[in-house]
N, C-alpha and C positions, 0 to 999 in steps of 0.2 A: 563602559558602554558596550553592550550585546548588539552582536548585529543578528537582524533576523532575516532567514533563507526560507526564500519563496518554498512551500511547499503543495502539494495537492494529493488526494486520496481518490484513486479510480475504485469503487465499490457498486453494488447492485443488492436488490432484496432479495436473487435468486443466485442457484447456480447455473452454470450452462447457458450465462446469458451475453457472451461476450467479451469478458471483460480482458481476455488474457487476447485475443487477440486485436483488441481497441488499443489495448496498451505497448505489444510489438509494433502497430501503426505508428504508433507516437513515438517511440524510440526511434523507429525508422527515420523518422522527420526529422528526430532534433539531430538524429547522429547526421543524416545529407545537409543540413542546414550549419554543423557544426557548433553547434551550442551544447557544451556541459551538459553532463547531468549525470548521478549518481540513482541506480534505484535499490528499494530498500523494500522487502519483503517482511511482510504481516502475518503472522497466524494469528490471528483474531480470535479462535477456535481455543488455541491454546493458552490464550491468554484469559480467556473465558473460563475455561476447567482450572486454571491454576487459582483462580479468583472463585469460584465455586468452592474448591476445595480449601483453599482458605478462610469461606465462611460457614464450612461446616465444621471445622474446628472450633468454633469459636464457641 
């Protein structure tokens, strides 16, 4: 049996639109409120060119 852990993804269709300081708010919160949390950083960018480049081999 898996147990599955609440997640969520702060994202935007721009840069420069907030997001890093929406997501220090929210960090703010959980840490004064004490509740857990672990955060996990994305390059999305780079997971993009790795998978580009993977099907240009192909």
């Amino acid at each position: 049996m898996s147990v599955v852990k609440p997640q969520f993804l702060i994202g935007t269709a721009a840069s420069d639109s907030g997001k890093t300081t929406f997501t220090m708010g929210l960090l703010r919160v959980l840490k004064r409120r004490g509740i857990p949390f672990a955060a996990q950083l994305q390059n999305v960018r780079a997971v993009v060119r790795r998978s580009e480049r993977n099907d240009n081999q192909q």
